[in-house]
N, C-alpha and C positions, 0 to 999 in steps of 0.2 A: 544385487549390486545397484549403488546410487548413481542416476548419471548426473554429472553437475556442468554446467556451465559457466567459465573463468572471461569475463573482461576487463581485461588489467593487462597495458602497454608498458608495466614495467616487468624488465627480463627476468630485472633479482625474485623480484617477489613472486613472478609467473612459474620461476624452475621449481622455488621454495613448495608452491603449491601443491605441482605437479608429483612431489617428491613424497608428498603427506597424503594426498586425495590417489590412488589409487587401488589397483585392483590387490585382494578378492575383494572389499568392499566399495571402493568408488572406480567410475571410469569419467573423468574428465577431459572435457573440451575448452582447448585454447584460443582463443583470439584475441589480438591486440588492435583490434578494429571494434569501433561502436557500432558502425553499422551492419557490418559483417554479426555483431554478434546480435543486434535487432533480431536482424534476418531469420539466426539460427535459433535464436528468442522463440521467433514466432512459424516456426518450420519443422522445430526439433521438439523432442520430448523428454524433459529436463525434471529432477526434482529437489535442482535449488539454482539459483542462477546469483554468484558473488559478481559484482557489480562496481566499477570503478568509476569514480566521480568525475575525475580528469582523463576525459580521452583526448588522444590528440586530431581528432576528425569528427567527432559528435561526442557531446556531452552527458554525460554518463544520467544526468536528471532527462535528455529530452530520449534517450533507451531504456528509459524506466517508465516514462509519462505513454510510450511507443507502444509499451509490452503492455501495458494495462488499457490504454485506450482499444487493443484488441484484444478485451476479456484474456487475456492468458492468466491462469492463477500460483503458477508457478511462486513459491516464495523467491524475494529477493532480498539479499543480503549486502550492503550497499557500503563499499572502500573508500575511504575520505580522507586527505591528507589535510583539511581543512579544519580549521578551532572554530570558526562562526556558526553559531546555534542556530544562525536563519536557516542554514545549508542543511545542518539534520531536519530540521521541521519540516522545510520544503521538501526532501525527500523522501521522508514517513507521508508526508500530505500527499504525495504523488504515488503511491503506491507499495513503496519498498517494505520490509516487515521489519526489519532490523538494519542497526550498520555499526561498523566498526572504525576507530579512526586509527590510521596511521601516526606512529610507529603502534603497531601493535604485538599482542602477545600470541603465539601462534595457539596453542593452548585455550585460550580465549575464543579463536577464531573457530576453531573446531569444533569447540563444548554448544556455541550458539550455532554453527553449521547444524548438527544434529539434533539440536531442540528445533530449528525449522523444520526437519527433515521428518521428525514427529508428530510433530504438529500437524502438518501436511499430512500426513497418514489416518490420523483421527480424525475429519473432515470425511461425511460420509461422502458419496459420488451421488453427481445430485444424475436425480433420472426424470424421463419425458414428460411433461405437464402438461396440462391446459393451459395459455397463457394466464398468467397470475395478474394484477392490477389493483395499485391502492391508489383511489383518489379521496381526494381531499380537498373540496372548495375548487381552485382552479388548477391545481397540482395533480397530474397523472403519473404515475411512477412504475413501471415496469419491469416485473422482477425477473423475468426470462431474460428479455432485451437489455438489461441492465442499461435503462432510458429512462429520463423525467424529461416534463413538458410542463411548465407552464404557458395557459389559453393559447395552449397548441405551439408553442414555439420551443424547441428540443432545448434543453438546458446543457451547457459546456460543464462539465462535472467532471471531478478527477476521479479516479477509484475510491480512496479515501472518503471524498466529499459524500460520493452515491451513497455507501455504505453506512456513513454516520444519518443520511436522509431514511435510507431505509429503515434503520432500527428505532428511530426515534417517531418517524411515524407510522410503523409497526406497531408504535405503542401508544399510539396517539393518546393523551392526558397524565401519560406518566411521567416522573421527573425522574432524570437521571442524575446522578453525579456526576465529574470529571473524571474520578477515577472508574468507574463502571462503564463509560464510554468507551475510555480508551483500553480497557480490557477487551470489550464487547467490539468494536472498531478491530482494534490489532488482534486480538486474540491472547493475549497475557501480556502482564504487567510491564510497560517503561518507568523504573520508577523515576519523580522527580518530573517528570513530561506529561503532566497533565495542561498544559499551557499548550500544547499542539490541540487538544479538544478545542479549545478556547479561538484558536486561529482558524482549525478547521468552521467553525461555528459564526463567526466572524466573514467570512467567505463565503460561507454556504445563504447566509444574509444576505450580503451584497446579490448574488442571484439569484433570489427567490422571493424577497421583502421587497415591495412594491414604496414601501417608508423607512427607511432604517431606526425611524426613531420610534415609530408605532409598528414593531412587528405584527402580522397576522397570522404567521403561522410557526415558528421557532420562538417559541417563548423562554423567559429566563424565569426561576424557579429562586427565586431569592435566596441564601442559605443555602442552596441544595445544588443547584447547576442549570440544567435545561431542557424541556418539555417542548414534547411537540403541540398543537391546537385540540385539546379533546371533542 
């Protein structure tokens, strides 16, 4: 049995849920509170958390930026009655894995519920280390603590943003594409949204690029995409 967690303050579409996600296969948890459902975010053990963009007490990006900012890995699947593309991005960028927009097809909702739930599954469990650490010039990155520091001063990173810093300088000298990022970043294919790498990339600059115009360490790969410093 899957447990899933529902934040969505509308009745119709919470009953609709309720009526599709249950047992023998799912057992679902209701609330129509954002922070009630932070709360149970980060308390409960969930393996997919559907995520509603308009809450009427906390906004459904600052219970996604919430959940991540305390490593929770849980995938989120994130409800939007909203057409503005900055609204997906910023929500892929702050952690979400997927979303859906209102009106949607329930059919749709279900087929991508269970590709996260998947997905999720094949992720091996990570086990006990030695602290792990890549540095790089003045860039400290830590892979336990899921922290960077530039010349010691902790860097404000969103989940999205750590994870693109991670693989890229993982690989320090190699180029990536945009689409190989955002495979490698989300874990399968958005197609058409390769332009969030590009935003997340843009960002991850702004905090880390001491020049915006002379990067030293996220370089651009001409033709190709973006390279961390070899």
């Amino acid at each position: 049995m899957k447990d899933i967690l529902l934040v969505e303050d509308d009745p119709e579409i919470a009953k609709l849920l309720q009526l599709h996600y249950k047992e023998p296969h799912y057992r679902l948890t209701h609330t129509d509170s954002g922070k009630e459902g932070l709360e149970k975010a980060l308390t409960g053990k969930f393996d997919l958390i559907i995520l509603d963009l308009t809450l009427p007490d906390m906004d459904g990006m600052e219970v996604c930026k919430g959940i991540r900012d305390h490593n929770v890995p849980t995938a989120i699947l994130m409800l939007t009655s909203k057409s503005e593309e900055i609204d997906k991005v910023i929500a892929l960028e702050l952690g979400a894995d997927d979303y859906v927009t209102k009106p949607f097809g329930l059919r749709e909702l279900m087929a991508r519920s269970k590709a996260l739930i998947r997905r999720a599954e094949l992720v091996p469990q990570p086990t006990v280390e030695p602290a792990k650490e890549i540095m790089i010039k003045d860039l400290a990155i830590d892979l336990n603590l899921r922290k960077a520091s530039l010349k010691g001063t902790r860097l404000d990173l969103t989940h999205k943003e750590f994870d693109l810093l991670v693989i890229l300088a993982s690989n320090a000298g190699k180029s990536f594409t945009r689409q190989e990022l955002l495979e490698e970043v989300w874990g399968y294919t958005f197609s058409g949204y390769e332009h969030t790498v590009t935003a997340h990339v843009n960002r991850l600059r702004i905090k880390i690029e001491p020049d915006l115009n002379q990067p030293e360490y996220l370089l651009t790969s001409w033709g190709i995409g973006y390279r961390f410093i070899g």
